[in-house]
C-alpha positions as CSV (number, residue, x, y, z in Angstrom):
1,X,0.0,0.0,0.0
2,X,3.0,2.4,1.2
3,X,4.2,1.9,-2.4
4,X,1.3,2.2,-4.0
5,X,0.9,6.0,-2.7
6,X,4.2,6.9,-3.2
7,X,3.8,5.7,-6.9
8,X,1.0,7.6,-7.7
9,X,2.6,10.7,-5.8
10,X,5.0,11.1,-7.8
11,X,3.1,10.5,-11.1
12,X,0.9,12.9,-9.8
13,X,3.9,15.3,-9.3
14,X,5.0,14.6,-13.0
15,X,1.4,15.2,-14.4
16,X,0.7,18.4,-12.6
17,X,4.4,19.5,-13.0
18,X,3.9,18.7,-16.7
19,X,6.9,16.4,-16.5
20,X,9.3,19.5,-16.1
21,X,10.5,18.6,-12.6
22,X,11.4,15.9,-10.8
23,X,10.2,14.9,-7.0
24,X,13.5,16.1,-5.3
25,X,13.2,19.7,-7.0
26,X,9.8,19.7,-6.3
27,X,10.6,19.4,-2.3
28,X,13.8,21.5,-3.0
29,X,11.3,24.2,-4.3
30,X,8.7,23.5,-1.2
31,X,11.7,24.3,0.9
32,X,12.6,27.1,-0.7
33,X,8.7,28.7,-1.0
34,X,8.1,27.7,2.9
35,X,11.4,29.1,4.3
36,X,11.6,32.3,2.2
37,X,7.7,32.9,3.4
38,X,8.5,33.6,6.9
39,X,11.2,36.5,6.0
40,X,9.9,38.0,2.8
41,X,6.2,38.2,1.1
42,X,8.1,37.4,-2.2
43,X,8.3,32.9,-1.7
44,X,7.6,33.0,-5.2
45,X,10.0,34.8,-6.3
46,X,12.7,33.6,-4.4
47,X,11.6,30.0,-5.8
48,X,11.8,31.3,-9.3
49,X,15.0,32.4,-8.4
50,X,16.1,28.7,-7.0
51,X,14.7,27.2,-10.7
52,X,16.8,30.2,-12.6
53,X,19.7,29.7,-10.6
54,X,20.0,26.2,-10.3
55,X,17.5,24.0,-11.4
56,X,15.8,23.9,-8.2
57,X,19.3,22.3,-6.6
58,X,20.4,20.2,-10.2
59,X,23.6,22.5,-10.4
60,X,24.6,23.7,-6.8
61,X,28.0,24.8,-7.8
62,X,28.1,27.7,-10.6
63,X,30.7,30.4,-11.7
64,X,33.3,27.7,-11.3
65,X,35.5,25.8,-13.6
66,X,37.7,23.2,-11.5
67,X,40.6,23.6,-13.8
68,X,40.7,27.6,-13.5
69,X,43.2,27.0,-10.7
70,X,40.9,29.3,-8.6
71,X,39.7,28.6,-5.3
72,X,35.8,27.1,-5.1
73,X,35.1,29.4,-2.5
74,X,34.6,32.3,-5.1
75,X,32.2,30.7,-6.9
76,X,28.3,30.8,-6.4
77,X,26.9,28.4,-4.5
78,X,24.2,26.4,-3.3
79,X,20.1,26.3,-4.8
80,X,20.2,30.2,-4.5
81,X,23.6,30.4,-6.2
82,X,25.2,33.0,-3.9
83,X,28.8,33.8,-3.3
84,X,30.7,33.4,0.0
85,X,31.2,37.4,0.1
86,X,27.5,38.1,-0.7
87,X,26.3,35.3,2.5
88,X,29.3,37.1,4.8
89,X,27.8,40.6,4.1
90,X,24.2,39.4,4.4
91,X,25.3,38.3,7.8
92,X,26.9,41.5,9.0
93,X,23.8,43.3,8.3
94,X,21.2,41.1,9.5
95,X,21.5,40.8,13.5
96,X,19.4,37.5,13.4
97,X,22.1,35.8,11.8
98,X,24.8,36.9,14.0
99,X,25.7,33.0,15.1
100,X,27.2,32.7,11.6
101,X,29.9,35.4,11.8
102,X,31.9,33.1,13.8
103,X,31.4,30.4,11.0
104,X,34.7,30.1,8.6
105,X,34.7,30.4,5.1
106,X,34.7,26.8,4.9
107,X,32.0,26.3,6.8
108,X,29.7,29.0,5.4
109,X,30.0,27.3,1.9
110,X,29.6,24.0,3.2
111,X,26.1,25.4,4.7
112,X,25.7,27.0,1.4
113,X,25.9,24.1,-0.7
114,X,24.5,21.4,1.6
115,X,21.2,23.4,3.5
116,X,18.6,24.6,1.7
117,X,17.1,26.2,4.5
118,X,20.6,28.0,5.1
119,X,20.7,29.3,1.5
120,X,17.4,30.3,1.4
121,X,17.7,32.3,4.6
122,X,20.5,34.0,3.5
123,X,19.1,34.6,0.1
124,X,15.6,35.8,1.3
125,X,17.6,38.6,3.3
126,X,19.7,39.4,0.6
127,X,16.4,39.9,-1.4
128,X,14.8,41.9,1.4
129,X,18.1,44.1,1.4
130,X,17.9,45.1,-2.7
131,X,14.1,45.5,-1.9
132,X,14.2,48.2,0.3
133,X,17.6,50.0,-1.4
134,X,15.8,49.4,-5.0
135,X,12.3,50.2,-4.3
136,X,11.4,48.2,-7.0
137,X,10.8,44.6,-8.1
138,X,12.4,45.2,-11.5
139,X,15.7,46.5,-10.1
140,X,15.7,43.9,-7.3
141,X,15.4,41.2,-9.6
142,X,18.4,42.5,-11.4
143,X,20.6,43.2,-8.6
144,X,20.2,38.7,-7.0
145,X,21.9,38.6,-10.0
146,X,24.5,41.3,-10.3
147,X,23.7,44.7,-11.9
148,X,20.8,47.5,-11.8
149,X,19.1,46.3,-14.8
150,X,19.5,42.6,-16.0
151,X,16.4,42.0,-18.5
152,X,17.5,38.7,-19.7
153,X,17.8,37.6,-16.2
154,X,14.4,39.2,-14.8
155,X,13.3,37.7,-17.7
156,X,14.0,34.3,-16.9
157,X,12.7,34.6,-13.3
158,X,9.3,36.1,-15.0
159,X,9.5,32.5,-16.8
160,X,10.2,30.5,-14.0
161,X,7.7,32.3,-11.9
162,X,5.0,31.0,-14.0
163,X,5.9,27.4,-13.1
164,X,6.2,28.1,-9.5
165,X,2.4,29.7,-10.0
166,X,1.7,26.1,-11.8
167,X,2.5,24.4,-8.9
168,X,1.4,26.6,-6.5
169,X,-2.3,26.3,-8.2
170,X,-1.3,22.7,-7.9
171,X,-1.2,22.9,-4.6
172,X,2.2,21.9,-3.5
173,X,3.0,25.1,-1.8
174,X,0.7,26.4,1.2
């Protein structure tokens, strides 16, 4: 019987999803939606973001070429895709996230790339802090991804955001 539901949970995931995602983004994307909820009233955006940035956690290392000789600690990491010096500042300037300024670079980008909720914290306050400096959605958009105005990029989120609506319709994000 356990089986049985489990089967017809995931083919219901792929029918609804339109086959586009699998089960693990799907819950990567639930995590994403639920966490980033209780700090900004943009879960859907910051979800967009996650599919934009990295499939939804398909490609959790980005800006990085292992033969470059450079260290992976510059590159962009995680579901959310951000840099160890964009998660360091966050910290310094939110005071609910002061426990992690002790944390060494090592250990930040371990956090980064292994915990979802981690990422998406910092990446919902990142968010939150080009929100209130942009004033505007457009310009926030632009700026998760370097830049004052990034129309491919806001572009793309605008895309993904209408699968993230999908699913929420769908009901797999409350």
């Amino acid at each position: 019987m356990l089986k049985f539901i489990i089967l017809f949970f995931t083919l219901s995931i792929s029918l609804v999803a339109g086959n586009l995602f699998s089960a693990k983004q799907i819950k990567n994307l639930q995590t994403v939606y639920s966490v980033s909820s209780k700090i900004t009233k943009y879960p859907s955006t910051i979800a967009s973001i996650a599919l934009v940035e990295s499939s939804a956690g398909k490609n959790i290392i980005g800006d990085w070429n292992k033969n470059s000789g450079t260290s992976l600690l510059v590159a962009s990491l995680g579901i959310l895709q951000i840099r160890l010096n964009t998660c360091k500042w966050v910290i310094k300037k939110e005071k609910s996230l002061y426990k992690y300024s002790k944390y060494n670079d090592s250990k930040l980008a371990g956090l980064l790339l292994t915990d979802i909720k981690f990422s998406t914290i910092i990446a919902s306050y990142y968010f939150e802090i080009l929100r209130k400096s942009r004033h505007q959605y457009f310009p926030t958009i632009s700026g998760y991804n370097g830049g004052y105005y990034n129309r491919p990029y806001y572009d793309r989120v605008i895309k993904a955001k209408k699968h993230i609506s999908s699913l929420k319709k769908a009901g797999y994000f409350k």
